[in-house]
C-alpha positions as CSV (number, residue, x, y, z in Angstrom):
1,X,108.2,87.5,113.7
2,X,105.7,89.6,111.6
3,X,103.9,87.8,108.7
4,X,103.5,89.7,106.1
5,X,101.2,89.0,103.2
6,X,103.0,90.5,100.2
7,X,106.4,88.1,101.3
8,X,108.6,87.9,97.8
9,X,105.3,89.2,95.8
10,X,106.7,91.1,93.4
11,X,106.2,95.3,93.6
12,X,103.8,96.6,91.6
13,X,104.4,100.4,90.1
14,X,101.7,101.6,92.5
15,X,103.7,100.3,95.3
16,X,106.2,101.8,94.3
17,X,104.8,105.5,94.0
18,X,103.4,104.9,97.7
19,X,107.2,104.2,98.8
20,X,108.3,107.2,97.6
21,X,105.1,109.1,98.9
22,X,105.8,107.9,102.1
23,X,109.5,108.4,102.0
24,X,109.1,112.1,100.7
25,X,106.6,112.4,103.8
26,X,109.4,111.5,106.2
27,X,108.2,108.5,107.2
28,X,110.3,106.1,109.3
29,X,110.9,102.5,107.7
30,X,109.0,100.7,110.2
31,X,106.1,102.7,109.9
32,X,106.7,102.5,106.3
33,X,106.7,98.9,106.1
34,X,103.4,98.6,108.3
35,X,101.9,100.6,106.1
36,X,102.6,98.4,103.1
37,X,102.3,95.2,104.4
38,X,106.0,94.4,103.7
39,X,108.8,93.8,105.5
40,X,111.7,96.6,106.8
41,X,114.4,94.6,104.4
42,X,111.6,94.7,101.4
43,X,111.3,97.9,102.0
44,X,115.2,98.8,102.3
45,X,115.9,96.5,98.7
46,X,113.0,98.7,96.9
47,X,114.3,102.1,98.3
48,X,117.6,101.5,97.7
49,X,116.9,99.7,94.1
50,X,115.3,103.2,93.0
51,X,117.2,105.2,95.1
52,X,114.8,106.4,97.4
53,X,115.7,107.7,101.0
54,X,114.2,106.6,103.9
55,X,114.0,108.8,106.9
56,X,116.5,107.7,109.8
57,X,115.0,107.5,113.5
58,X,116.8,109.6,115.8
């Protein structure tokens, strides 16, 4: 498994503006999360916390 080096840091507003940048672009959550250093679950708590949608992969 993937280490990740922002593990249970907490998300900072910037973070979060990237999410939704990212998200808006039509990114897929894995390339989402590589992107931010965090994990696909981090990533799927934030979104879903702020109501965000994250692309599906087809």
């Amino acid at each position: 498994m993937e280490r990740f080096e922002r593990h249970r840091q907490p998300w900072t507003f910037e973070e979060i503006e990237k999410l939704k940048l990212l998200a808006k672009k039509g990114m897929a959550l894995k390339a989402i999360s590589k992107a931010m250093t965090r994990s696909d679950e981090s990533i799927k708590d934030r979104a879903k916390l702020d109501s965000i949608k994250i692309a599906k992969l087809r």
